[in-house]
C-alpha positions as CSV (number, residue, x, y, z in Angstrom):
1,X,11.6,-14.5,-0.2
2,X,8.6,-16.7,1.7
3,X,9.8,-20.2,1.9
4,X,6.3,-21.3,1.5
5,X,3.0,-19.7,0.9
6,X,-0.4,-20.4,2.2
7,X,-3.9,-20.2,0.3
8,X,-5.2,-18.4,3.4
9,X,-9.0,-16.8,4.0
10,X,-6.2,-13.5,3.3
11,X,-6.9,-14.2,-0.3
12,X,-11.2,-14.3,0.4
13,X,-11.1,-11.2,1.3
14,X,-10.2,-9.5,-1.7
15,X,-12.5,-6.9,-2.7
16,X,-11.8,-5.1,1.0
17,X,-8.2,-5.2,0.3
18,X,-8.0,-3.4,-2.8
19,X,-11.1,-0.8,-2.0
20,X,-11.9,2.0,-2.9
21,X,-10.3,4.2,-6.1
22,X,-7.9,1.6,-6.4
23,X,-10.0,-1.2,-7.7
24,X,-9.8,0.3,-10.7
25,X,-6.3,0.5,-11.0
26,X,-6.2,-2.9,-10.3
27,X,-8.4,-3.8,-12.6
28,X,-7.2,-2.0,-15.4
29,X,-3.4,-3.2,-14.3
30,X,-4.6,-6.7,-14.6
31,X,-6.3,-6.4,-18.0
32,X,-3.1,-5.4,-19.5
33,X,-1.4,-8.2,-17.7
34,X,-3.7,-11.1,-18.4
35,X,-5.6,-9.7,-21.6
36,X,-8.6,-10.8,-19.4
37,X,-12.0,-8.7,-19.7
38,X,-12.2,-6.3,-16.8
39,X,-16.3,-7.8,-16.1
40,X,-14.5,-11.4,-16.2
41,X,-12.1,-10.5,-13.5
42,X,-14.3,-8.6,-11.9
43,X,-16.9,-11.7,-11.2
44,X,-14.0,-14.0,-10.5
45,X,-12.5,-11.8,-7.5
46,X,-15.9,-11.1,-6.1
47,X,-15.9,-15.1,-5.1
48,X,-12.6,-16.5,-4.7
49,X,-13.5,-19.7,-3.5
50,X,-15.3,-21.0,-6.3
51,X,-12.2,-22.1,-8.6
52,X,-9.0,-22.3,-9.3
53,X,-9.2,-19.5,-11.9
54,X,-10.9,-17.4,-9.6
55,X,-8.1,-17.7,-6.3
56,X,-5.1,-17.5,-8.8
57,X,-7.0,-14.3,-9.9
58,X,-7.9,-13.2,-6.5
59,X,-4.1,-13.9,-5.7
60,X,-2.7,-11.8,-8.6
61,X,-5.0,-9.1,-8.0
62,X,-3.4,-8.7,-4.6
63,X,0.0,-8.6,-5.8
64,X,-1.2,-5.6,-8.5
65,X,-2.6,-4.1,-5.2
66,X,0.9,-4.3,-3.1
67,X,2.9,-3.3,-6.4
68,X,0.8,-0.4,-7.1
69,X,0.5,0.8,-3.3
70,X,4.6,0.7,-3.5
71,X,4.8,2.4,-6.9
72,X,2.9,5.4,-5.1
73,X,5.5,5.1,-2.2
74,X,8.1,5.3,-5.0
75,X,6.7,8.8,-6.3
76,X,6.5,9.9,-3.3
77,X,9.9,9.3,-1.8
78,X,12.0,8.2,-5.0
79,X,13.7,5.3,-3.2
80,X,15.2,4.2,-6.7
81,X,16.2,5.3,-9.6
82,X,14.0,4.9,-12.4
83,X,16.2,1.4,-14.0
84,X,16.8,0.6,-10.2
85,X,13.1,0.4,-9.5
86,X,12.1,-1.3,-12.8
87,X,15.2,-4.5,-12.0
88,X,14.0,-4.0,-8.3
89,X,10.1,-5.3,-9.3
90,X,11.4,-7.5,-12.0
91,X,13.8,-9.3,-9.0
92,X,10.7,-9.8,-6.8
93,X,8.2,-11.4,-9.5
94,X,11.4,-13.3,-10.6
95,X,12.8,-14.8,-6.5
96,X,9.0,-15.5,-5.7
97,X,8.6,-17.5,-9.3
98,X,11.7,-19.5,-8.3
99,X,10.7,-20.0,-4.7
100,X,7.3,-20.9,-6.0
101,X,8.7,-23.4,-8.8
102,X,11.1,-24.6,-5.5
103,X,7.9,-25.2,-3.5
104,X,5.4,-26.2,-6.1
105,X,6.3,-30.3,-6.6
106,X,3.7,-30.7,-9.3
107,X,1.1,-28.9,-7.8
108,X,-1.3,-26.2,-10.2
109,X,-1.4,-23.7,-7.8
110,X,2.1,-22.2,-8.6
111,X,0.5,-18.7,-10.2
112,X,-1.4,-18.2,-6.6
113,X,1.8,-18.8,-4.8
114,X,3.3,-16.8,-6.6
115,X,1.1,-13.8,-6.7
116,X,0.8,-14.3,-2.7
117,X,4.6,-14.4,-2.7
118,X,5.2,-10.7,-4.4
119,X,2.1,-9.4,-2.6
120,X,4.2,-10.4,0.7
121,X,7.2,-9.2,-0.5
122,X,6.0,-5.2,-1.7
123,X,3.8,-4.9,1.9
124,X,7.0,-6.0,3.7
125,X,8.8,-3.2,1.9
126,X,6.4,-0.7,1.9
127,X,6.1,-1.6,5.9
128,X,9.7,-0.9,6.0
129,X,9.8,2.5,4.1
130,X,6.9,3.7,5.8
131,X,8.8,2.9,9.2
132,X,12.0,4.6,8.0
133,X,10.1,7.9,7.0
134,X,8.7,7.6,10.6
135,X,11.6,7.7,12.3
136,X,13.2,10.6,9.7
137,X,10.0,12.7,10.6
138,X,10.0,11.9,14.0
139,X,11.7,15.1,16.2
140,X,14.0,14.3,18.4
141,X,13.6,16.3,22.1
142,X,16.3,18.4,23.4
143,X,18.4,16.5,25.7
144,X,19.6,18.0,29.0
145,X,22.4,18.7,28.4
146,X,21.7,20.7,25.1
């Protein structure tokens, strides 16, 4: 897992990164997660700058993005078995909580670390599945001697 995470500009630009049909998805993902009204996170991703609230949000909602994005990668090319996959996500929100509890000495911006942490961790996967279906797909040319 990260070592340590950075509150970069990554985070401000939020609504770019999680565009399109999948904002809503997001969204709705995050309701159910926080129990936080859709129009409420809605207005605290649009400027994630303006409070604590609003980049822990911002933060989260980019881990939801990543998760998602990798759930779809999942259907698509069944990498785990159904308990495999659920332990698999579970071990990710769980190493980047401990990392970020590791890093955090006192400081109250654990649930953004943490959020940046998984969001890391599922593009960094999904980086490396989408590399290994490359090379299955790609053909290999006849050789010479064949």
């Amino acid at each position: 897992m990260l070592k340590s995470q950075k509150l970069l500009p990554l985070v401000f630009c939020l609504m770019p990164c999680v565009a399109g049909a999948q904002t809503e998805a997001v969204l709705s993902e995050m309701f159910m997660r926080t129990n936080i009204p859709v129009e409420d996170i809605k207005s605290s991703i649009e400027a994630c700058d303006l409070s604590q609230h609003s980049l822990s949000l911002c933060a989260l909602a980019m881990a939801v993005s990543a998760e998602l994005i990798f759930d779809d990668l999942q259907q698509e090319m069944l990498i785990f078995r159904p308990t495999e996959y659920t332990n698999f996500k579970a071990k990710i929100w769980t190493d980047c909580e401990n990392t970020g509890q590791e890093a955090a000495y006192g400081r109250t911006m654990l649930a953004a670390d943490v959020s940046l942490c998984v969001a890391a961790e599922f593009r960094a996967r999904h980086r490396a599945m989408v590399e290994v279906r490359r090379i299955d797909a790609a053909p290999h040319p006849p050789h010479k001697w064949d």
